[in-house]
ZAMIDREN-473880 format. One record per residue (C-alpha): z, x, y; residue in one letter; residue number from 1. Coordinates in Angstrom, 3 decimals, always signed. Each point is the difference from the previous one (the first is absolute). Layout:
N
zz:xx:yy:type:seq
Z:X:Y:A:NUM $
...
END
This chain:
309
zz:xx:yy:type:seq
+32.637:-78.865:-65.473:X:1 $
-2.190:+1.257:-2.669:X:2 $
+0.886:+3.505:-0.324:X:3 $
+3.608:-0.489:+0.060:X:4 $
-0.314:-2.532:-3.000:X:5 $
-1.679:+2.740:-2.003:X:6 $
+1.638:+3.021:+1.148:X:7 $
+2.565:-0.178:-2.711:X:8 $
-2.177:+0.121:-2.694:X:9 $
-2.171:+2.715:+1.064:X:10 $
+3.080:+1.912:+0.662:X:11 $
+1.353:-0.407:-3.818:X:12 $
-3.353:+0.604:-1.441:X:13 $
-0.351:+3.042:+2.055:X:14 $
+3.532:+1.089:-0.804:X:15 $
-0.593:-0.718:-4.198:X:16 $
-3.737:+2.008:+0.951:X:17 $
+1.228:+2.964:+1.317:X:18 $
+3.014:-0.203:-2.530:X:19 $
-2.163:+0.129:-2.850:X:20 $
-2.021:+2.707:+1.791:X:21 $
+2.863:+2.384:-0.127:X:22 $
+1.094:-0.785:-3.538:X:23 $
-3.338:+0.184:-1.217:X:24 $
-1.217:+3.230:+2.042:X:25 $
+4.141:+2.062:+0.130:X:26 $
-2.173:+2.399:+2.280:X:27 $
-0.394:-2.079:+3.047:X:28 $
+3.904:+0.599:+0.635:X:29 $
-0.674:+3.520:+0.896:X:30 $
-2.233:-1.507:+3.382:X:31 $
+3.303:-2.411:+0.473:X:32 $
+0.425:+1.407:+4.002:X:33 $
-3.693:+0.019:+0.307:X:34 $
+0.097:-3.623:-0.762:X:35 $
+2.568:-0.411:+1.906:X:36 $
-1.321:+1.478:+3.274:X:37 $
-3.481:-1.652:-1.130:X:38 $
+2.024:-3.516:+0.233:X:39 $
+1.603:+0.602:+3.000:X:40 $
-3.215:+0.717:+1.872:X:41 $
-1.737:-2.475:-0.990:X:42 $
+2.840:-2.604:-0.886:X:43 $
+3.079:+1.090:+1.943:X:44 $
-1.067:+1.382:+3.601:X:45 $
-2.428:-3.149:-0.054:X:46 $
+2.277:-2.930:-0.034:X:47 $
+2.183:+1.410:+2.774:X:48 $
-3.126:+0.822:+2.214:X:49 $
+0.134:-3.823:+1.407:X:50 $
+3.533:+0.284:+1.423:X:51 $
-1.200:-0.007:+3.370:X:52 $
-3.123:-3.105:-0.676:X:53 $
+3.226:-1.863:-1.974:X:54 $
+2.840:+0.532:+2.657:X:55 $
-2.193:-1.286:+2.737:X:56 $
-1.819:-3.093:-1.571:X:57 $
+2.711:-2.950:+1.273:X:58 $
-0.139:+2.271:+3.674:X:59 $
-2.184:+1.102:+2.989:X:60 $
-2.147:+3.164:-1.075:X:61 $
+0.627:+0.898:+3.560:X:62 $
+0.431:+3.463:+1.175:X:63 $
+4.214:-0.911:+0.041:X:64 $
+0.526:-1.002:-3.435:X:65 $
-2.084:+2.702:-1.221:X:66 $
+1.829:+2.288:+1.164:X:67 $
+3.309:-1.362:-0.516:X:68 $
-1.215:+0.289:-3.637:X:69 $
-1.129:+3.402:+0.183:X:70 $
+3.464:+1.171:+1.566:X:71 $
+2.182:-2.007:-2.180:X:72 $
-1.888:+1.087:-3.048:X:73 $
+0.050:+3.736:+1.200:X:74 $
+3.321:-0.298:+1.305:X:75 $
+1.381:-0.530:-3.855:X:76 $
-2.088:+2.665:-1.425:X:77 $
+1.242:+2.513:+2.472:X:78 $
+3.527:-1.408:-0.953:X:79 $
-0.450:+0.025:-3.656:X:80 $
-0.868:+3.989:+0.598:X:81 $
+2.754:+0.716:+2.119:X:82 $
+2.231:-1.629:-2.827:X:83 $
-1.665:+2.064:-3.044:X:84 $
+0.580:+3.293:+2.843:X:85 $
+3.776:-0.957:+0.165:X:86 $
+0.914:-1.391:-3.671:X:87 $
-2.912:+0.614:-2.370:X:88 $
+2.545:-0.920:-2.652:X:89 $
+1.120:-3.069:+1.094:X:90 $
-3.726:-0.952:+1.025:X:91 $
-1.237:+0.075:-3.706:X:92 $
+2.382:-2.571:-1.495:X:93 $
-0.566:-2.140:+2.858:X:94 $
-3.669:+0.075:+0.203:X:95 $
-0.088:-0.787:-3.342:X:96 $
+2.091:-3.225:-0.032:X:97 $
-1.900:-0.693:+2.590:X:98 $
-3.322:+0.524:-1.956:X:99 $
+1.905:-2.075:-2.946:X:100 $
+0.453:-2.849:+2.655:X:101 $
-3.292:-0.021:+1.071:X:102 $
-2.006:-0.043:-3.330:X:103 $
+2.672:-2.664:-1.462:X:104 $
-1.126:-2.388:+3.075:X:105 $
-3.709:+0.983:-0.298:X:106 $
+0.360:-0.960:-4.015:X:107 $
+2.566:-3.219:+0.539:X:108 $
-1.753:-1.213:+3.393:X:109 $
-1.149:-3.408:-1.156:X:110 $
+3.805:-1.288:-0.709:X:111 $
+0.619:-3.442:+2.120:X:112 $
+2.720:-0.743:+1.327:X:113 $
+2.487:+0.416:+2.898:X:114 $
+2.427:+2.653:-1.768:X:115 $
-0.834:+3.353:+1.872:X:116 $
+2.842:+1.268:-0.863:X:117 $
-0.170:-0.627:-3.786:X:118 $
-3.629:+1.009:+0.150:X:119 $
+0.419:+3.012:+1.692:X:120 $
+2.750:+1.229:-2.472:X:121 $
-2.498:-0.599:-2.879:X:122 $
-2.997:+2.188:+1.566:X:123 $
+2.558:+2.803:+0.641:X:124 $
+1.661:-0.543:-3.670:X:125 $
-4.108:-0.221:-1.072:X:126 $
-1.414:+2.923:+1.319:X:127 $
+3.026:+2.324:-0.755:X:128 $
+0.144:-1.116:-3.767:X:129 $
-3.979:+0.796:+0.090:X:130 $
+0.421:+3.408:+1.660:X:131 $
+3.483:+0.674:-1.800:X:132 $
-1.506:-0.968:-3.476:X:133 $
-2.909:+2.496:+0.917:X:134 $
+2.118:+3.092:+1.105:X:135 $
+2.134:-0.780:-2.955:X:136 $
-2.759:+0.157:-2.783:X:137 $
-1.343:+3.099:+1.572:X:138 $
+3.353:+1.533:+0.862:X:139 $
-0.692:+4.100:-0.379:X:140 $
-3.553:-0.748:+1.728:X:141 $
+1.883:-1.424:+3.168:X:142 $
+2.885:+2.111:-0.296:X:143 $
-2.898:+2.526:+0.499:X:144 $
-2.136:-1.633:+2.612:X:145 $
+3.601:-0.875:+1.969:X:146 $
+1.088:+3.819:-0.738:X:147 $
-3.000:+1.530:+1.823:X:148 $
+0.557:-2.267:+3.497:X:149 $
+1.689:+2.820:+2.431:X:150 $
+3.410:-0.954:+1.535:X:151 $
+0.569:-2.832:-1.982:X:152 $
+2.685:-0.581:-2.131:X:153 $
-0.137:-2.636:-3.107:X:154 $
+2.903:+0.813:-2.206:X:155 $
+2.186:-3.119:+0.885:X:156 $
-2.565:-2.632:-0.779:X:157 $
-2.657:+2.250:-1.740:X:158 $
+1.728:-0.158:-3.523:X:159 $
-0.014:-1.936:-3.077:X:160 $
+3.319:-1.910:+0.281:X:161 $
-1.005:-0.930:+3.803:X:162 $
-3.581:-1.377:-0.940:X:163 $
+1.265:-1.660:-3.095:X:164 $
+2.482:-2.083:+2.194:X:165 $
-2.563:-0.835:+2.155:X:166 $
-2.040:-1.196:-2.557:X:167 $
+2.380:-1.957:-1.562:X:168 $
+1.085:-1.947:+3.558:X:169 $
-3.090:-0.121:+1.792:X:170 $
-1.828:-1.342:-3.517:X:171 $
+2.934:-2.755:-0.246:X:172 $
-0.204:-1.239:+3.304:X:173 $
-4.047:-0.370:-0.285:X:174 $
+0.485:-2.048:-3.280:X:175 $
+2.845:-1.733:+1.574:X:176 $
-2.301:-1.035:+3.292:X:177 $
-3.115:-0.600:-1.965:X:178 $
+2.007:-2.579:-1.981:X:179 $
+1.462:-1.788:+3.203:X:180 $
-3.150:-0.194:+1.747:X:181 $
-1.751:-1.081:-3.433:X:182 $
+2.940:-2.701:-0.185:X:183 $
-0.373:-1.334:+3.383:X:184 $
-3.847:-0.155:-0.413:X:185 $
-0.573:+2.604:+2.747:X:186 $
-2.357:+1.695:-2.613:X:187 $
-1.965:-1.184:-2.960:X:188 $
+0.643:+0.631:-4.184:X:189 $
-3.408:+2.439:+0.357:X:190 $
+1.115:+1.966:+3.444:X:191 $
+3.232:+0.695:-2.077:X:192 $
-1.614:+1.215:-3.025:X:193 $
-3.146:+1.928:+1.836:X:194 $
+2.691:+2.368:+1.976:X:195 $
+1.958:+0.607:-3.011:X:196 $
-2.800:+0.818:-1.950:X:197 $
-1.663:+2.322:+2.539:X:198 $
+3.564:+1.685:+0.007:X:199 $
-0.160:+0.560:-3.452:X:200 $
-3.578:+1.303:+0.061:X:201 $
+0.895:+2.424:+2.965:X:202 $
+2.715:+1.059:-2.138:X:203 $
-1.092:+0.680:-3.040:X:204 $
-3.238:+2.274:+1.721:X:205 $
+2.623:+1.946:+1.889:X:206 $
+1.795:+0.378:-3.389:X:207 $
-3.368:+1.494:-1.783:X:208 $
-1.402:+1.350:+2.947:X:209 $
+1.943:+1.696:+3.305:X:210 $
+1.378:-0.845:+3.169:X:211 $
-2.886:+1.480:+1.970:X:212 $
-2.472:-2.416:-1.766:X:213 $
+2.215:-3.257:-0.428:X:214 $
+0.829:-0.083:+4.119:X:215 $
-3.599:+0.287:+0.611:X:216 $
-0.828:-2.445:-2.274:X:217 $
+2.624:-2.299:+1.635:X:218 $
-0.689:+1.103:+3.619:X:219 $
-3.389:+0.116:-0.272:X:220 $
-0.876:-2.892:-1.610:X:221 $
+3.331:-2.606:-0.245:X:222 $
+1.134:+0.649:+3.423:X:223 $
-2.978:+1.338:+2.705:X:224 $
-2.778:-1.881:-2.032:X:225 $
+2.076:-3.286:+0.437:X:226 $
+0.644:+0.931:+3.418:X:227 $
-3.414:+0.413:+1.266:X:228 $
-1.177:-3.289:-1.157:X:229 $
+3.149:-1.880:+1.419:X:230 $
-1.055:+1.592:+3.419:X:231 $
-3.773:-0.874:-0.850:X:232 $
+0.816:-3.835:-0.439:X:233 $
+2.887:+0.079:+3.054:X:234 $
-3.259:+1.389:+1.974:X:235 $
-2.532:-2.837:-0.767:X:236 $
+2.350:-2.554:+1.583:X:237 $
-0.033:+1.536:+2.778:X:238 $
-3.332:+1.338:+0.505:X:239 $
-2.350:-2.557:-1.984:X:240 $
-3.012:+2.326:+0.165:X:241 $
+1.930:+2.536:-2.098:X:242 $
-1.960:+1.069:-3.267:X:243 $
+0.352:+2.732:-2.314:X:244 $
-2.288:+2.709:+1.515:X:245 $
+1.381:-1.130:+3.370:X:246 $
+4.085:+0.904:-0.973:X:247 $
-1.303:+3.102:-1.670:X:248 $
-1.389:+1.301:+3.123:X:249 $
+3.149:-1.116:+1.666:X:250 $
+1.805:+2.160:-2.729:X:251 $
-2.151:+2.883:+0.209:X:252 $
+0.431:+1.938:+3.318:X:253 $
+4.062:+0.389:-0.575:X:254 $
-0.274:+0.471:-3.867:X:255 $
-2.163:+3.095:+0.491:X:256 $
+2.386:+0.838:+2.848:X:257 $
+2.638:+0.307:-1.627:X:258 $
-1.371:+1.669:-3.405:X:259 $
-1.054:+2.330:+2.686:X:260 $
+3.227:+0.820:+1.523:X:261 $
+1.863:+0.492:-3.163:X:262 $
-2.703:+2.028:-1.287:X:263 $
+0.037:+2.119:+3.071:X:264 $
+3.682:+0.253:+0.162:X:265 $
+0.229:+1.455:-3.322:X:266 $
-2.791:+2.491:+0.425:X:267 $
+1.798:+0.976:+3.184:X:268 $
+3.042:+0.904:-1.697:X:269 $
-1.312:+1.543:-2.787:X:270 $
-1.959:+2.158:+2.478:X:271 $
+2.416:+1.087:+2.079:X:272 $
+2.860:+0.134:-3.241:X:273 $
+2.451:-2.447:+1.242:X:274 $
+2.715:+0.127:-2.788:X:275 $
-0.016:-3.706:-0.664:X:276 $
-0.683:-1.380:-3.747:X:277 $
-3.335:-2.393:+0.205:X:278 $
+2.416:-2.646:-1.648:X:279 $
+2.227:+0.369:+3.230:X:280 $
-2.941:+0.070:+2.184:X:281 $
-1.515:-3.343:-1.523:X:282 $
+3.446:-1.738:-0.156:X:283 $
+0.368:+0.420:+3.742:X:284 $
-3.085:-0.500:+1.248:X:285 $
-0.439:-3.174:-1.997:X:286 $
+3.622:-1.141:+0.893:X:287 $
-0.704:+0.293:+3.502:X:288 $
-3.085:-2.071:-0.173:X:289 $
+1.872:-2.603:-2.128:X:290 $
+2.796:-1.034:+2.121:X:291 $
-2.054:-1.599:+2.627:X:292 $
-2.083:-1.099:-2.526:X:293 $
+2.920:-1.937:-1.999:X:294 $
+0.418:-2.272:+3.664:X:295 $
-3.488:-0.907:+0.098:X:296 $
-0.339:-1.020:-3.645:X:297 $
+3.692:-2.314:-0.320:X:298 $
-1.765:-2.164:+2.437:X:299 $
-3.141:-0.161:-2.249:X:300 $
+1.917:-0.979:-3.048:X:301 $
+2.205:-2.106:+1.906:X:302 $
-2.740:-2.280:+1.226:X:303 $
-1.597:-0.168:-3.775:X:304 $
+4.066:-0.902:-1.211:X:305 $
-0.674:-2.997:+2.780:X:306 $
-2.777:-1.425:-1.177:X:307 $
+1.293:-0.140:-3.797:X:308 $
+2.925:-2.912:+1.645:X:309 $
END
């Protein structure tokens, strides 16, 4: 598996790349959403384009099972609406420990082992000390951002005491499990150090830069980039002809799909002045296209976790 051998190193160079870029050119933070929406197009939408292709590879493509897909996957996005309708306030918190799950096992996939327990307490602990640390270093920009979303109230975790907390528990328990599974041999001396330095580095950007530019960097590049070769390499096993140009053209139809449908959505309600925030907008829509996504994708990294053993 060639690209998933170097995929860690072209993520940290392009990490320290576009670090440097902001430190050495202070402007580029003023386009921080426009890179952000740039990287989700192009990064983001992509890698969860495949859900159906990766859901269906160990089945029948038969008419059944495709739609049983398309109605299960539906079926939670109508769901996860109906839940932001009834408690918008609720919905935030838990989409984003949701989010904080899912980017810790994206990041942590490779562990072996047979703990899923342990292992799943260390991607929640990881992603929320990553998204936590974020927030925290950017505080009155978030505050902000969180401020603007309609119907949504923040005050009893959206505060410094709260987020500090979290820091401190969710970063001890990731230290704590990297040391176990780096004691039992379940990962190696340079897996420990590489996520500890990328945390760092992620860290101190969001610390020099904002929190608009160090997500995109991570979710961009860390998490979708990552993603999208995993699903690249899962793909070749099971259809050997598989090449580059062939999985972009698999990508392509339901990557400019949905670019399309978030860029008409928005347009629509600007046009017809729906009193929704564009942050409250985006959080929605991409919430409700990342819960079915989530179920697809733990059985990606799950198989990958596998063949580690």
């Amino acid at each position: 598996m060639t690209l998933t051998k170097h995929i860690d190193r072209l993520i940290l160079l392009l990490t320290i790349a576009l670090g440097l870029g902001v430190a050495l050119v202070p402007q580029l933070q003023e386009y921080s959403f426009q890179i952000f929406l740039g990287l989700v197009f192009l990064l983001g939408i992509p890698h969860g384009s495949l859900d159906h292709v990766i859901y269906l590879r160990k089945s029948s493509s038969d008419r059944r099972a495709v739609l049983s897909f398309i109605l299960v996957y539906l079926g939670i996005m109508a769901i996860s609406g109906l839940f932001w309708l009834i408690s918008p306030s609720l919905m935030l918190p838990f989409f984003l420990l949701v989010s904080a799950f899912h980017f810790g096992q994206s990041q942590l996939f490779y562990i072996r082992g047979n703990s899923r327990i342990l292992k799943n307490i260390l991607f929640l602990a990881w992603g929320t000390f990553l998204l936590s640390l974020i927030i925290r270093l950017n505080f009155q920009e978030c505050l902000a951002i969180f401020k603007s979303l309609e119907s949504v109230q923040t005050d009893f975790w959206m505060n410094t005491p709260v987020l500090e907390w979290m820091i401190y528990i969710s970063g001890g328990i990731t230290i704590l499990g990297m040391f176990f599974f780096l004691s039992s041999k379940e990962i190696t001396h340079r897996e420990f150090i590489y996520e500890f330095a990328l945390v760092l580095l992620i860290s101190v950007i969001a610390n020099f830069t904002n929190a608009v530019f160090a997500f995109a960097l991570y979710f961009g590049i860390w998490h979708s980039l990552k993603s999208m070769v995993l699903e690249y390499e899962d793909l070749k096993k099971h259809y050997r002809r598989l090449n580059l140009l062939r999985f972009f053209k698999l990508i392509a139809p339901f990557s400019i799909a949905g670019v399309l449908f978030l860029v008409t959505t928005y347009f629509l309600t600007q046009h017809f002045s729906f009193s929704m925030s564009p942050y409250m907008l985006f959080i929605i829509l991409i919430s409700c296209l990342t819960f079915p996504h989530l179920y697809v994708m733990a059985d990606l990294y799950s198989g990958f976790s596998k063949e580690q053993d």
